[in-house]
C-alpha positions in Angstrom: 96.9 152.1 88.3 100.7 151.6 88.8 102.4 153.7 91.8 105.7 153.8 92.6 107.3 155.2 95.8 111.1 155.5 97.4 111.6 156.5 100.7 114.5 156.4 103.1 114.0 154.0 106.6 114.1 156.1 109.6 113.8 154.8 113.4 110.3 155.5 115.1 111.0 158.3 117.7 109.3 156.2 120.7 110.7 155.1 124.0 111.4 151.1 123.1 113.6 152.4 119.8 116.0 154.8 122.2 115.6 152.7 125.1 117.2 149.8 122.9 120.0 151.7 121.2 121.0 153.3 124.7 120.0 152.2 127.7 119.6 148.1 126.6 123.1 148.0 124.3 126.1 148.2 127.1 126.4 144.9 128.7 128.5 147.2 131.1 126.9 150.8 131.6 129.1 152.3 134.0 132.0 151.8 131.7 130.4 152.4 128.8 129.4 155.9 129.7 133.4 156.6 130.6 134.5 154.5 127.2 131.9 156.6 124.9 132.5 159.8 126.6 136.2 160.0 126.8 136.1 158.6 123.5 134.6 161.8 122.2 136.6 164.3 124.2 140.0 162.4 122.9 138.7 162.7 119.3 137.8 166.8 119.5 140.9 166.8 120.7 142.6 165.0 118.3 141.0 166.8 116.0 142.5 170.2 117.6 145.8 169.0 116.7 146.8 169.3 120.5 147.1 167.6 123.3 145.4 169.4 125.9 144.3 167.7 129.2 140.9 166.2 129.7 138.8 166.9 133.3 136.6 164.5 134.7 134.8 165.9 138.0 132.6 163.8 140.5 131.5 166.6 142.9 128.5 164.6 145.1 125.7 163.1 142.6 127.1 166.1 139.7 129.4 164.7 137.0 131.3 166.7 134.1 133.9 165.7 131.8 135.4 168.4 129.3 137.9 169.0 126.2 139.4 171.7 124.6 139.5 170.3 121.6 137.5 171.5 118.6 134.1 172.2 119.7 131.1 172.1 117.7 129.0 174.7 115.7 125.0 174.5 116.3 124.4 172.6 112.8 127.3 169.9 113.8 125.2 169.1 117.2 122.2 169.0 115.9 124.2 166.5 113.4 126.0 164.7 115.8 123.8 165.0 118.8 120.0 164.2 117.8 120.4 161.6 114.7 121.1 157.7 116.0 123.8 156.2 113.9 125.4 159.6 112.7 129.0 160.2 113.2 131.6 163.0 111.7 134.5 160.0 112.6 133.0 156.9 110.4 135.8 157.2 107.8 138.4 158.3 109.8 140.1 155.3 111.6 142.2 157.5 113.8 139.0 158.2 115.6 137.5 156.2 118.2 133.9 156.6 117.4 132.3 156.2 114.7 128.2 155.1 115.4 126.8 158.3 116.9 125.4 156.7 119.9 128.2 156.9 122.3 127.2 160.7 123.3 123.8 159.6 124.5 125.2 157.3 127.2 124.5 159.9 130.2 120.8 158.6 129.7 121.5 155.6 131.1 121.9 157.4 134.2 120.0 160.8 134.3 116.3 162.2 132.3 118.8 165.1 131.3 122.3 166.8 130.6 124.1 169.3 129.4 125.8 170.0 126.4 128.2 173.1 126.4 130.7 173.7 123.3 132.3 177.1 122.0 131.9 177.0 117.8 135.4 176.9 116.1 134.1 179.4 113.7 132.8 182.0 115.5 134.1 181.4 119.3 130.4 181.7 120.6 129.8 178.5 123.4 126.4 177.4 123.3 124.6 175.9 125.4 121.9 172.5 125.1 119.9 170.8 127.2 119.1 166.8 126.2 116.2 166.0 127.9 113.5 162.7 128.0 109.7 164.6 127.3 106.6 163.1 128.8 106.3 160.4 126.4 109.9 159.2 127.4 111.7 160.2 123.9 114.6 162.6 124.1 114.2 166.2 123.0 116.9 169.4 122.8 116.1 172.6 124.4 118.6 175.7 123.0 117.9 179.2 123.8 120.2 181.9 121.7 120.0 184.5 125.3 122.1 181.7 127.0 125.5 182.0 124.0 128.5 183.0 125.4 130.0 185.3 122.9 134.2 185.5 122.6 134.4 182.8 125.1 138.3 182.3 126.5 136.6 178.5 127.1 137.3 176.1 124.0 136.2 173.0 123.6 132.8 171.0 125.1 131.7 169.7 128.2 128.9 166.9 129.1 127.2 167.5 132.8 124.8 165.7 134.3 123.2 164.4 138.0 123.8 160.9 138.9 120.6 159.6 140.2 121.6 156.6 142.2 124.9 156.6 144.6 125.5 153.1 143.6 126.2 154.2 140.0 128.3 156.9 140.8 131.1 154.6 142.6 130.9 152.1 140.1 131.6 155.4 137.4 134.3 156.1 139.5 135.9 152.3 139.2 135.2 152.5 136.1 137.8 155.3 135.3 140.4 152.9 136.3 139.1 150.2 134.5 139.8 152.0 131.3 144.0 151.2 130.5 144.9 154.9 130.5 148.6 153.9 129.7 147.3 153.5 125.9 145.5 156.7 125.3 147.8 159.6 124.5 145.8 162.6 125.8 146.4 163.4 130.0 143.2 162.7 131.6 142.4 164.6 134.8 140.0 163.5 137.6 139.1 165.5 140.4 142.4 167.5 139.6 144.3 164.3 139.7 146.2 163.0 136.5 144.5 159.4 136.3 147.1 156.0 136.2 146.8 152.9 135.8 148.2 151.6 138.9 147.2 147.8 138.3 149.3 147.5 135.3 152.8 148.4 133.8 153.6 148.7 130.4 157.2 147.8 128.4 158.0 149.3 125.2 161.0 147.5 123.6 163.3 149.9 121.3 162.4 149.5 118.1 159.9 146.8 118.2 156.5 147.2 116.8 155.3 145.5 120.2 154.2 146.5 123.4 154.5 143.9 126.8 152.1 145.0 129.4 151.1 142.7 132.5 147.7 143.1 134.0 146.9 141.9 137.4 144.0 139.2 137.0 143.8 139.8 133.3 145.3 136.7 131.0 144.3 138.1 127.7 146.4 139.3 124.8 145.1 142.6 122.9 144.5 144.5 119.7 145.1 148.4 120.1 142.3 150.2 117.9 142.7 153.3 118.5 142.9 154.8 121.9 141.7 151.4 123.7 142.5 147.4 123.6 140.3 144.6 122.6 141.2 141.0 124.0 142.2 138.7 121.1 140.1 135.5 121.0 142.6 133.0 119.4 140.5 130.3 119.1 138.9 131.9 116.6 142.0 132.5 114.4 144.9 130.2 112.8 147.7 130.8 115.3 150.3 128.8 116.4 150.2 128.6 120.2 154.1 127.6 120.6 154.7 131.0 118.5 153.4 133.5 120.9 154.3 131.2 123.6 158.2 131.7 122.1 157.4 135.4 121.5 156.3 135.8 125.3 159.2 134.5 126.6 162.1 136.0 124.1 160.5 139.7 125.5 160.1 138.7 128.8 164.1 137.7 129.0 165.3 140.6 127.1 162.8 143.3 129.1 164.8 142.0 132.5 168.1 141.5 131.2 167.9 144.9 130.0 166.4 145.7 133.9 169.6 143.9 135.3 172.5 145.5 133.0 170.5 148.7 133.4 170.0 148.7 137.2 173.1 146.4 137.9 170.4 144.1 139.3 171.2 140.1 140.4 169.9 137.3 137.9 167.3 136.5 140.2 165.4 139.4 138.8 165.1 137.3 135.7 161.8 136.5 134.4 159.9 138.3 136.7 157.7 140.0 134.7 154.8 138.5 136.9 152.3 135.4 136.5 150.2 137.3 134.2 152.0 138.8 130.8 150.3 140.2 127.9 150.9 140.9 124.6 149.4 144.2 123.4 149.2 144.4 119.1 149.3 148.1 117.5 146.9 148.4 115.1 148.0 152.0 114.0 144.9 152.3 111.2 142.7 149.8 112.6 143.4 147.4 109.8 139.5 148.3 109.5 138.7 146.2 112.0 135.2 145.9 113.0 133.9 146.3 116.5 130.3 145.5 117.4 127.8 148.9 117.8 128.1 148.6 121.6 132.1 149.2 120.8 133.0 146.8 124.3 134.7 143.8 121.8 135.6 143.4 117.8 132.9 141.8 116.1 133.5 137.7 115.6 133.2 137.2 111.6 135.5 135.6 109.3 136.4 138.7 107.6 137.0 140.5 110.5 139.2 137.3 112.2 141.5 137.0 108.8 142.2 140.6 109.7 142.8 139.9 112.9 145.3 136.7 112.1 147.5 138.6 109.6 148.0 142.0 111.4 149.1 139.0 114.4 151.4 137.2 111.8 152.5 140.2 110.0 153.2 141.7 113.7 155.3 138.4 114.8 157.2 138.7 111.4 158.4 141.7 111.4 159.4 141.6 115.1 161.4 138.4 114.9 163.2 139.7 112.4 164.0 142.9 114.9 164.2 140.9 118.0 167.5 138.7 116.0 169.4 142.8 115.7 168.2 143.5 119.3 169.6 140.6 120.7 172.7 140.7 119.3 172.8 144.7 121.0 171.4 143.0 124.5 174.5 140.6 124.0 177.2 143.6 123.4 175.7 145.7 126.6 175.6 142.4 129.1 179.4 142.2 128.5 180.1 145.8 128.3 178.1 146.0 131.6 178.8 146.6 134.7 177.2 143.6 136.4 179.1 140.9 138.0 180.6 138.3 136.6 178.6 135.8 137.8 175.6 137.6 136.7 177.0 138.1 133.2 177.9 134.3 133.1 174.1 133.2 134.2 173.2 135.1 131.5 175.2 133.4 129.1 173.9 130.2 130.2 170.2 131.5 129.5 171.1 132.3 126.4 173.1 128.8 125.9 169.8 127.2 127.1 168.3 128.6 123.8 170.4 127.7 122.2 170.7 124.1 123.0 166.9 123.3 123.7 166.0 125.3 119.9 163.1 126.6 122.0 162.5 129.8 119.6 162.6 127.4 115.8 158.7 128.8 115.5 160.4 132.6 115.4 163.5 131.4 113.7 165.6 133.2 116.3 169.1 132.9 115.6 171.5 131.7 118.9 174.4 130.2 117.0 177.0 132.3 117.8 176.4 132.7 121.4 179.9 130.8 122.0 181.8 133.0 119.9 180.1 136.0 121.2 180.2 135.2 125.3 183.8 133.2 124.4 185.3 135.6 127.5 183.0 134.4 130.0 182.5 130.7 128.9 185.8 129.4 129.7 186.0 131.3 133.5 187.5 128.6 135.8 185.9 130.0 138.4 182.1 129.9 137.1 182.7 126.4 135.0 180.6 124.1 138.0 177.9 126.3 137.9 174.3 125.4 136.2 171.3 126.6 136.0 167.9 126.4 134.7 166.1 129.8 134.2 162.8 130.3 135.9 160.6 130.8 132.9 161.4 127.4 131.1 159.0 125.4 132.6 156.6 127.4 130.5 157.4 124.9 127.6 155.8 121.9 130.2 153.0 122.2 127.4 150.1 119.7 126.3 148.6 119.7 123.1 150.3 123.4 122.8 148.2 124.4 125.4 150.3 126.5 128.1 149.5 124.3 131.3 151.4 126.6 134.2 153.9 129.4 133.8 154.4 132.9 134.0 152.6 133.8 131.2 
């Protein structure tokens, strides 16, 4: 007697399966928790096609965090909310999520929470209760008497009690660990609009590029989405000397345009601090993988020959831009007010290009720079004076490793 079945693999509801897939996935809890759950609220809100603020509130051992973005219907939770790997936001890479695990994270830190979200369709806010039973599996309680019918309150919010008072300071460090500058939705704490204050961020006119410098952080990132990803180049097939040119082209023109702007000296030059990062826009996310935990992109071949031609495609496009922008940084540093001498020290940094073809990787183009400065160049009074701008010794390299700098 032949028999022949087909049946669909499902996950064993015990406490090891949920265990793993929650509490034994983040190699950092605390911020995963604030990653997955701000995550969700910027994607309801996305979603609303506004940009209405986000609250976070530590009151004692009680957290919250709510949106007024969409909101959810009882069949979507249920969906969303108590099936592992389910997501509304897998094909939609202007999302952040994407696994349907990141709303479980507060049970790494409490038995229970609350779930309460006002239905787009129908304006009612319902309320849930996720909960661990006896056996130590999660479970739902909803009860119909608690809806809020016509609730003025759109949007959902996650509460729940922090067991330990270790874990709720390292929560709250965590909300600063997250680089807010990036995500495009106002996020609230305690009734304070949360900054970055480690960090500052330079976005050059019409450059498909962002220069950000972190204090203690040496990486260069991928933007997927709302958040970065540190880029692991030794995994890919970049040139070293190009994005050591490319570091040091934006970090000239960012504080010439700081001196002509702010009629600064030429000792602000280069200071864009030791540490100076790079920061690539993946608008789509190139369809990028990033492992389940979602705390780093997922180190494949596939995934790294994404990686090296959004980088190269990137570099491309903005040496090309960088060639017109120079050209306009050129036009305003004589136009300027600044002094002369600072206008001629300027020249010379540019000459220094020039002369040592530093930038051949990005095919920058400094062959006109006598034609184009030919008012300063030949000023009697500046002729004896040399100079050798600070962020040159950055090319002391060995083996096109970067052996000191300010980068």
């Amino acid at each position: 007697m032949n028999i022949s079945l087909n049946s669909n693999f499902t996950i064993s509801s015990n406490d090891t399966a949920f265990s793993s897939l929650v509490d034994n996935l983040y190699s950092n809890k605390h911020l995963a928790l604030i990653r997955e759950l701000i995550s969700n609220s910027i994607d309801a809100t996305k979603k609303s096609n506004k940009k209405t603020p986000i609250n976070i509130n530590i009151d004692k051992n009680h957290f919250s965090i709510q949106d007024f973005g969409i909101g959810m219907n009882i069949d979507d939770f249920f969906n969303i909310y108590c099936v592992y790997m389910n997501s509304n936001k897998i094909d939609d890479k202007n999302m952040n999520g994407g696994f349907g695990i990141g709303g479980k994270t507060p049970f790494i830190f409490s038995k229970e929470f609350i779930i309460e979200t006002t239905s787009p369709e129908t304006n009612i806010r319902h309320k849930f209760k996720l909960y661990y039973n006896e056996n130590n599996t999660p479970n739902v309680y909803y009860n119909e008497d608690d809806d809020i019918l016509d609730c003025e309150i759109k949007g959902t919010k996650v509460s729940f009690i922090i067991e330990n008072e270790q874990d709720i300071q390292l929560i709250t460090k965590s909300l600063y660990d997250i680089r807010l500058q990036y995500i495009s939705i106002p996020i609230f704490f305690n009734n304070v609009l949360l900054s970055d204050k480690e960090s500052s961020i330079y976005l050059l006119d019409k450059l498909n590029i962002s220069v950000v410098k972190y204090l203690n952080k040496k990486d260069d990132y991928i933007r997927l989405g709302d958040f970065l990803y540190p880029i692991d180049y030794s995994n890919l097939n970049i040139n070293s000397k190009l994005i050591t040119e490319l570091k040091i082209i934006l970090s000239f023109m960012i504080s010439a345009k700081d001196i002509i702007k702010n009629n600064l000296i030429y000792e602000n030059i280069g200071n864009i601090h030791n540490v100076f990062n790079l920061v690539f826009d993946s608008k789509d996310n190139n369809h990028i993988d990033i492992s389940l935990s979602r705390e780093s992109i997922e180190d494949n071949e596939v995934n790294n020959n994404k990686i090296n031609k959004l980088i190269l495609d990137s570099i491309k496009d903005i040496s090309i831009k960088i060639n017109f922008e120079i050209q306009n940084l050129i036009s305003d540093i004589i136009s300027s007010k600044s002094s002369l001498i600072t206008k001629h020290l300027l020249y010379l940094s540019f000459k220094y290009f020039h002369d040592l073809k530093i930038f051949n990787e990005l095919e920058l183009c400094f062959d006109n720079i006598e034609n184009i400065f030919y008012d300063l160049k030949d000023i009697s009074l500046l002729n004896d004076i040399k100079i050798s701008p600070p962020y040159l010794h950055i090319l002391n390299t060995n083996n096109n490793k970067i052996t000191k700098g300010y980068l």
